[in-house]
MDTraj code that builds the backbone (N, CA, C; nanometers):
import mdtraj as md
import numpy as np

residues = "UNK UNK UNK UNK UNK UNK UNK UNK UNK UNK UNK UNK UNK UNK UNK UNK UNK UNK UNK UNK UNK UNK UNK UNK UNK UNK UNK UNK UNK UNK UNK UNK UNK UNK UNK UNK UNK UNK UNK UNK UNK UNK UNK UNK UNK UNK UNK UNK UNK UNK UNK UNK UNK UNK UNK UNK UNK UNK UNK UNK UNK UNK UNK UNK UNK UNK UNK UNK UNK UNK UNK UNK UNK UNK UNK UNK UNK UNK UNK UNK UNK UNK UNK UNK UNK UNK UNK UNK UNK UNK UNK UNK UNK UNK UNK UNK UNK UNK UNK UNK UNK UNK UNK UNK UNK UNK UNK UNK UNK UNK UNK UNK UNK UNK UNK UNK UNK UNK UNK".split()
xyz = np.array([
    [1.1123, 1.9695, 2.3657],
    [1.1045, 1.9269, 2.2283],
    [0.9595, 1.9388, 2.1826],
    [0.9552, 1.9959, 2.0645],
    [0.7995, 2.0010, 2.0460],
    [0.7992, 1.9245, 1.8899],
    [0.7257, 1.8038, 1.9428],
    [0.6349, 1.7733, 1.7964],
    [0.5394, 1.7396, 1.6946],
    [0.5939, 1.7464, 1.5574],
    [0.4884, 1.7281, 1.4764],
    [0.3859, 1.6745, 1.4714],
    [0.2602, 1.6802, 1.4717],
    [0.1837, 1.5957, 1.4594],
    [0.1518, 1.4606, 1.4091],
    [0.2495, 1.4528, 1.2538],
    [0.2969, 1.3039, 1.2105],
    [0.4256, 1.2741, 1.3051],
    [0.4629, 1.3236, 1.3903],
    [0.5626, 1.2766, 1.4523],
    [0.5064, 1.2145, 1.6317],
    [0.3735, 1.3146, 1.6331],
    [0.3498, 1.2187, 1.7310],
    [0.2378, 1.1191, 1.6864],
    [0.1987, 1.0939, 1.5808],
    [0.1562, 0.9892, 1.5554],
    [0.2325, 0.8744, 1.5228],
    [0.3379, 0.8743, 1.4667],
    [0.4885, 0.7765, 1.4327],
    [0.5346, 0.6884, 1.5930],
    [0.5709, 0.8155, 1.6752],
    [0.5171, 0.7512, 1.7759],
    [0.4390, 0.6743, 1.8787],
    [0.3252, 0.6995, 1.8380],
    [0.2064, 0.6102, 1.8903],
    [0.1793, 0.5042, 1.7897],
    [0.1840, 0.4897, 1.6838],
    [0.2261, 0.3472, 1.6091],
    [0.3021, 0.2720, 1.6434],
    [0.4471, 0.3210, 1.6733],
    [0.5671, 0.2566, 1.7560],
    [0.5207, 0.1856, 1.8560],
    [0.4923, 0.2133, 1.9834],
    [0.4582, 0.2106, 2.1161],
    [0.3522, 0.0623, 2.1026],
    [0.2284, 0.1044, 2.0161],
    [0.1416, 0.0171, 1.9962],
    [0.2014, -0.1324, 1.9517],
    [0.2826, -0.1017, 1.8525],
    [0.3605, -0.1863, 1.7202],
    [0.4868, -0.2931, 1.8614],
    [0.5055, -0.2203, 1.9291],
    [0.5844, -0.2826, 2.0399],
    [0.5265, -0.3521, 2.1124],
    [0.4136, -0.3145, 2.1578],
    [0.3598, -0.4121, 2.2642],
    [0.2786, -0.5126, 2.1979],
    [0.2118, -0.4954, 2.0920],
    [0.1535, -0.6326, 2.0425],
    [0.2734, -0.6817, 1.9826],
    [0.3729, -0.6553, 1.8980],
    [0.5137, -0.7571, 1.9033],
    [0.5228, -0.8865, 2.0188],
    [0.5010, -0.7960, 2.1361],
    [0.5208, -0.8775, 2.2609],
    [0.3905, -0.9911, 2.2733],
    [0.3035, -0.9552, 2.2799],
    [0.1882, -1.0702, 2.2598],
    [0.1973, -1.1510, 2.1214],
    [0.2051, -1.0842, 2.0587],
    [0.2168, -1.2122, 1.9160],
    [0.3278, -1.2638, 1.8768],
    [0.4444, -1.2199, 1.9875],
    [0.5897, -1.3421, 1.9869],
    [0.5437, -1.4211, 2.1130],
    [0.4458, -1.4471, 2.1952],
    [0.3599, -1.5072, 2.3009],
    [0.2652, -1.6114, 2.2133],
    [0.2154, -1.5971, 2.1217],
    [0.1060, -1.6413, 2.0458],
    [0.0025, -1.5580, 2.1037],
    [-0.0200, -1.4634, 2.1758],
    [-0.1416, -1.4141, 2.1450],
    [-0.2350, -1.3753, 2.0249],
    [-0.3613, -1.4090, 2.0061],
    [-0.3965, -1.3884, 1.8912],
    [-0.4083, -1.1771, 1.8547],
    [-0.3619, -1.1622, 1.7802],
    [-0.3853, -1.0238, 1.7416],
    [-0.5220, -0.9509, 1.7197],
    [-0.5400, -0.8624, 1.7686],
    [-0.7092, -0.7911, 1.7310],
    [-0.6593, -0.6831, 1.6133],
    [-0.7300, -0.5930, 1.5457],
    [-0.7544, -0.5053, 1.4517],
    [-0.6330, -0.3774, 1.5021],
    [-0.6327, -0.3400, 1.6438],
    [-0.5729, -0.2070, 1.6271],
    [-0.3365, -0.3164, 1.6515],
    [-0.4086, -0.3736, 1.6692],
    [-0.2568, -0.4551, 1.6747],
    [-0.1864, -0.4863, 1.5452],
    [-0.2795, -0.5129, 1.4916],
    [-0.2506, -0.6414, 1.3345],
    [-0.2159, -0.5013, 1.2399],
    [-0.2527, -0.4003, 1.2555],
    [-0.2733, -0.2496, 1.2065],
    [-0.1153, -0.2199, 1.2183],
    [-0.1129, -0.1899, 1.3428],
    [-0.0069, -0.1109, 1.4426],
    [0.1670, -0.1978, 1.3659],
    [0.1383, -0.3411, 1.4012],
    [0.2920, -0.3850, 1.3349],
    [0.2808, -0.3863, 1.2390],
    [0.2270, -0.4148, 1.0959],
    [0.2137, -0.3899, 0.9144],
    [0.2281, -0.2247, 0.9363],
    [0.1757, -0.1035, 0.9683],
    [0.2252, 0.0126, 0.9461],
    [0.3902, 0.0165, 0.9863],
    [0.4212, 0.0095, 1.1114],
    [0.5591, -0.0086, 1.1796],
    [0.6455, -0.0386, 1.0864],
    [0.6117, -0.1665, 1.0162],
    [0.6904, -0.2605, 0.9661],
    [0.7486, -0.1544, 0.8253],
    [0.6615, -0.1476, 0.7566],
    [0.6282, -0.0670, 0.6583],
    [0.7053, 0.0666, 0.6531],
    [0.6627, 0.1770, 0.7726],
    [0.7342, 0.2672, 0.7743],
    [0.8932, 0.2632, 0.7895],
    [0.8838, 0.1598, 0.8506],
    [1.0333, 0.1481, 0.8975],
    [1.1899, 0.1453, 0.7873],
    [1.0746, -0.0271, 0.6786],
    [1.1811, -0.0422, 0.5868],
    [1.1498, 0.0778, 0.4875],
    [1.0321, 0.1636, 0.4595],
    [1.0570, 0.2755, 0.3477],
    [1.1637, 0.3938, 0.4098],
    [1.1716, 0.3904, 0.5420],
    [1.2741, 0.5221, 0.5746],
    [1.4302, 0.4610, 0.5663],
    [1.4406, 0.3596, 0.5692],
    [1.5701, 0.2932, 0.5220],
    [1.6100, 0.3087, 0.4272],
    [1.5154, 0.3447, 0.2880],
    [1.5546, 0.3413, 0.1419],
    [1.5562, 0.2409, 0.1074],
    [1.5667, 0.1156, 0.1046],
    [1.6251, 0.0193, -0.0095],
    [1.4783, -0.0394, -0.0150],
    [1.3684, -0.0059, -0.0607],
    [1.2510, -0.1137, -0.0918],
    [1.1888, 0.0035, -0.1872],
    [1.1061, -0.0399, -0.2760],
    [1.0217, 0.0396, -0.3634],
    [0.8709, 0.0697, -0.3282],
    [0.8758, 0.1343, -0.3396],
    [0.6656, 0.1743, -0.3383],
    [0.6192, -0.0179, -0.3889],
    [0.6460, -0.0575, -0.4994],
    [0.5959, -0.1771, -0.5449],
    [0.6286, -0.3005, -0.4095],
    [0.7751, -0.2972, -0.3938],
    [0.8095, -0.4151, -0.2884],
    [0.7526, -0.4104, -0.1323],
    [0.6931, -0.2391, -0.1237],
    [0.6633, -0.2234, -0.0048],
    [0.5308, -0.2569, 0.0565],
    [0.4335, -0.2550, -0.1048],
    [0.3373, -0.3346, -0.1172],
    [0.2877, -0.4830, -0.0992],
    [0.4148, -0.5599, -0.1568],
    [0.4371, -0.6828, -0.1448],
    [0.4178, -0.7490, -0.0242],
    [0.5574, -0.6572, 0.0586],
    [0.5627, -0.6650, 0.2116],
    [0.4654, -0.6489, 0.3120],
    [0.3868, -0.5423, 0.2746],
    [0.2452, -0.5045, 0.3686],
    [0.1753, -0.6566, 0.3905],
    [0.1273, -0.7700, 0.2550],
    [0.0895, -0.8258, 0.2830],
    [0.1213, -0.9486, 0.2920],
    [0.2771, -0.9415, 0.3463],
    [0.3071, -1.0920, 0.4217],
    [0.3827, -1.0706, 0.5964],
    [0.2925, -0.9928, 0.6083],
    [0.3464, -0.9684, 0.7563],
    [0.2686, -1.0665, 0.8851],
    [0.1287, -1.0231, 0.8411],
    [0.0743, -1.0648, 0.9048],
    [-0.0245, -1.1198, 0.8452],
    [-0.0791, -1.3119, 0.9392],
    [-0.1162, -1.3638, 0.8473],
    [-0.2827, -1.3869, 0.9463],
    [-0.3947, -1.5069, 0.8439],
    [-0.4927, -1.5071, 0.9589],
    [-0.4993, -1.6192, 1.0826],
    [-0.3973, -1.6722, 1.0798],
    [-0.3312, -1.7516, 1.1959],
    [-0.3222, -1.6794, 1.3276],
    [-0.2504, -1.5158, 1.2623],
    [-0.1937, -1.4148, 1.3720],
    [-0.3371, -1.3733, 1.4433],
    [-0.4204, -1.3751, 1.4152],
    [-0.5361, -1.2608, 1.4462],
    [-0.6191, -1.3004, 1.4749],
    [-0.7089, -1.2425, 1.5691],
    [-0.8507, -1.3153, 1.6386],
    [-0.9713, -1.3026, 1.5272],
    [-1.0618, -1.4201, 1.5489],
    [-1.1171, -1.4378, 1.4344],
    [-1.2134, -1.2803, 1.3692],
    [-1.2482, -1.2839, 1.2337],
    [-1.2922, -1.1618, 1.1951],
    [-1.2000, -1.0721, 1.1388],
    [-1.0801, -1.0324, 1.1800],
    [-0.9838, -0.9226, 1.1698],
    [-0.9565, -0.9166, 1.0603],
    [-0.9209, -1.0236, 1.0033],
    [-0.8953, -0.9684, 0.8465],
    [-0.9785, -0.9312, 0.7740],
    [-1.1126, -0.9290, 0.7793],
    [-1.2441, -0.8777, 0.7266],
    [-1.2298, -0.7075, 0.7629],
    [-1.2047, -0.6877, 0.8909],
    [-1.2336, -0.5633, 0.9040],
    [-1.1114, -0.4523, 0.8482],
    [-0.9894, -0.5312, 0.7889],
    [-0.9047, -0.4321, 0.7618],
    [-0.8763, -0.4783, 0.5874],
    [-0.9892, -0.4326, 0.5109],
    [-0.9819, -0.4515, 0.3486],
    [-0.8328, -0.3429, 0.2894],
    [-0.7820, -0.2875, 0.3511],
    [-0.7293, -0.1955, 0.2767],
    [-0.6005, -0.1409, 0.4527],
    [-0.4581, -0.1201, 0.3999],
    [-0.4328, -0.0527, 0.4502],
    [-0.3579, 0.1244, 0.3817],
    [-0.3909, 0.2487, 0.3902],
    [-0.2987, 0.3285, 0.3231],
    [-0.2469, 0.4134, 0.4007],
    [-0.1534, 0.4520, 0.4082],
    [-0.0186, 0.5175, 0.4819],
    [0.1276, 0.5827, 0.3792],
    [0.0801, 0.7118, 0.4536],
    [0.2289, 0.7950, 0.3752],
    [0.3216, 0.7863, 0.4765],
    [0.4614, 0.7372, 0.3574],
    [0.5703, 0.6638, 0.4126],
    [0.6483, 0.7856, 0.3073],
    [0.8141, 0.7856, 0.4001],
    [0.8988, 0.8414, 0.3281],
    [0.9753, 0.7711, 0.2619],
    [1.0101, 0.8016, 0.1574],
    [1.1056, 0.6906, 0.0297],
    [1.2306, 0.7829, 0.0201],
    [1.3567, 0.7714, -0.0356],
    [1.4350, 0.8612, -0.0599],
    [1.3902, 0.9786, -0.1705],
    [1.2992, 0.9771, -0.2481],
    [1.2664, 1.0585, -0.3196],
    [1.1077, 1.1245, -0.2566],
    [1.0876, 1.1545, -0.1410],
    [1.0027, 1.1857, -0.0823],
    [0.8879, 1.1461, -0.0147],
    [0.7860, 1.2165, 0.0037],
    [0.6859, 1.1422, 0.0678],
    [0.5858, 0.9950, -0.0089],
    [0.5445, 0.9603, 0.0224],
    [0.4424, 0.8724, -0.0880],
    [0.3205, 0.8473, -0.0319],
    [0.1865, 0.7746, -0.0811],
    [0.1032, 0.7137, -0.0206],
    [0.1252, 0.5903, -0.0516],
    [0.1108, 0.4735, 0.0253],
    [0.1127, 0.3483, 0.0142],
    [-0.0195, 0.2880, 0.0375],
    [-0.0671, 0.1821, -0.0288],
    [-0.1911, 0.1382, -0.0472],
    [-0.1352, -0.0129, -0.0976],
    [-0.2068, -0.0828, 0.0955],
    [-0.1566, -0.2274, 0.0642],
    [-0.3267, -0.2657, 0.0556],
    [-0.3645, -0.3363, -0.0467],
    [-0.4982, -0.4030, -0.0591],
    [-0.4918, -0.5523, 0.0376],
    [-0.5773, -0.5744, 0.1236],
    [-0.6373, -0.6978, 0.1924],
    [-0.5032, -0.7556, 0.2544],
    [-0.4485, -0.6335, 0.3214],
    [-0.2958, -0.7581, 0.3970],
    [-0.2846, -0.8119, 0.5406],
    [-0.4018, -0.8733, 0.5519],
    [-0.4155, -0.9904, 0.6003],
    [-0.5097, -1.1040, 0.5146],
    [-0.4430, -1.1190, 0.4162],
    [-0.4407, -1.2496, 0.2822],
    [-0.4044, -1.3700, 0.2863],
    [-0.3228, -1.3989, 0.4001],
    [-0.1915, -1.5119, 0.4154],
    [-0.2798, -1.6191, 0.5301],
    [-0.2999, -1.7730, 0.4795],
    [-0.4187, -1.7868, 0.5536],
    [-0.2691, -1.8552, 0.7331],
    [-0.1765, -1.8835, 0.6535],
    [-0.1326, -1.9201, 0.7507],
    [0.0439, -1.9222, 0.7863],
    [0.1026, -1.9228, 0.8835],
    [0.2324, -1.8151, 0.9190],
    [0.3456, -1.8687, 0.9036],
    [0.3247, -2.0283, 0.8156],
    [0.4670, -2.0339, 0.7042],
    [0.4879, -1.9446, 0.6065],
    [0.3708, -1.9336, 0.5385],
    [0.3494, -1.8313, 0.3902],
    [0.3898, -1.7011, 0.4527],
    [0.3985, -1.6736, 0.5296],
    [0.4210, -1.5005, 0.5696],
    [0.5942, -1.5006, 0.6165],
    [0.6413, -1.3245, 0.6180],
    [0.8163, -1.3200, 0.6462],
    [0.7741, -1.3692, 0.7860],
    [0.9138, -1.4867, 0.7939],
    [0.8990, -1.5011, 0.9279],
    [0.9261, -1.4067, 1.0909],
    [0.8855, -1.4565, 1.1688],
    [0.9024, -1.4321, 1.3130],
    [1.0324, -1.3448, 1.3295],
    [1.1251, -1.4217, 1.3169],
    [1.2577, -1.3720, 1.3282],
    [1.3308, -1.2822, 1.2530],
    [1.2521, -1.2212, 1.1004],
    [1.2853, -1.1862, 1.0453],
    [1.2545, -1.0093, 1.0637],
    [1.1236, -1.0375, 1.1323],
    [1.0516, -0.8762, 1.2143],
    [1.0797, -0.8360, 1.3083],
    [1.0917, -0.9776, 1.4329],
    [1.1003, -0.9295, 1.5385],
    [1.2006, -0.9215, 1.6095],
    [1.2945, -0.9438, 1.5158],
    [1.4812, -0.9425, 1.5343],
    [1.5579, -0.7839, 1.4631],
    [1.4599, -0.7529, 1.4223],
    [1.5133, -0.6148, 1.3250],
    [1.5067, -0.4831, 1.4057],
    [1.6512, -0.4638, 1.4288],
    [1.6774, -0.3076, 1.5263],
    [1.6979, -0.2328, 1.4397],
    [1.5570, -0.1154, 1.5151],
    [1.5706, -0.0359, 1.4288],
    [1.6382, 0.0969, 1.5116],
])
top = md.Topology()
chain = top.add_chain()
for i, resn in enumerate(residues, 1):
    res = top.add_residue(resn, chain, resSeq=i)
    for name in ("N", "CA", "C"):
        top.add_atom(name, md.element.get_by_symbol(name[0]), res)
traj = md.Trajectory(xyz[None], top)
């Protein structure tokens, strides 16, 4: 099988997006390439499903992860996330501003709501 280059990057988001899942359903605190790895995941996932909008997907970017989740600093270092996601009407860029905003992990979708979702 040979692939794409966004396809082996999709993959290595995955992989990443999996194993810090596993530490931050632990309480481990999350670092930068983690806190990254599940908000892209998350993101790509529900836009290839179809049912969310460029606008709601925005929304979503920044209640995923909150600064409860993350070792101190992290949300400083990630002002911006942008990522082309597929929508049913094609490719897009997505541009979530400051989503790690949420100071703490009532305000954010919960636990069960991410880390229960087969994809």
């Amino acid at each position: 099988m040979n692939l794409t280059l966004k396809e082996q990057e999709r993959l290595l988001i995955f992989n990443i997006a999996e194993i810090s899942r596993r530490r931050w359903k632990r309480g481990v605190k999350l670092n930068y390439v983690e806190a990254t790895a599940i908000i892209c995941d998350e993101l790509l996932e529900r836009a290839r499903e179809g049912n969310c909008s460029l606008t709601d997907l925005v929304q979503i970017g920044s209640q995923i992860i909150t600064e409860e989740d993350v070792m101190d600093g992290t949300a400083a270092l990630l002002p911006a996330i942008q990522l082309e996601v597929l929508l049913p009407d094609g490719n897009k860029l997505l541009s979530v501003q400051d989503p790690i905003r949420l100071e703490k992990r009532e305000e954010a979708l919960q636990f069960h709501e991410l880390l229960s979702m087969n994809y």
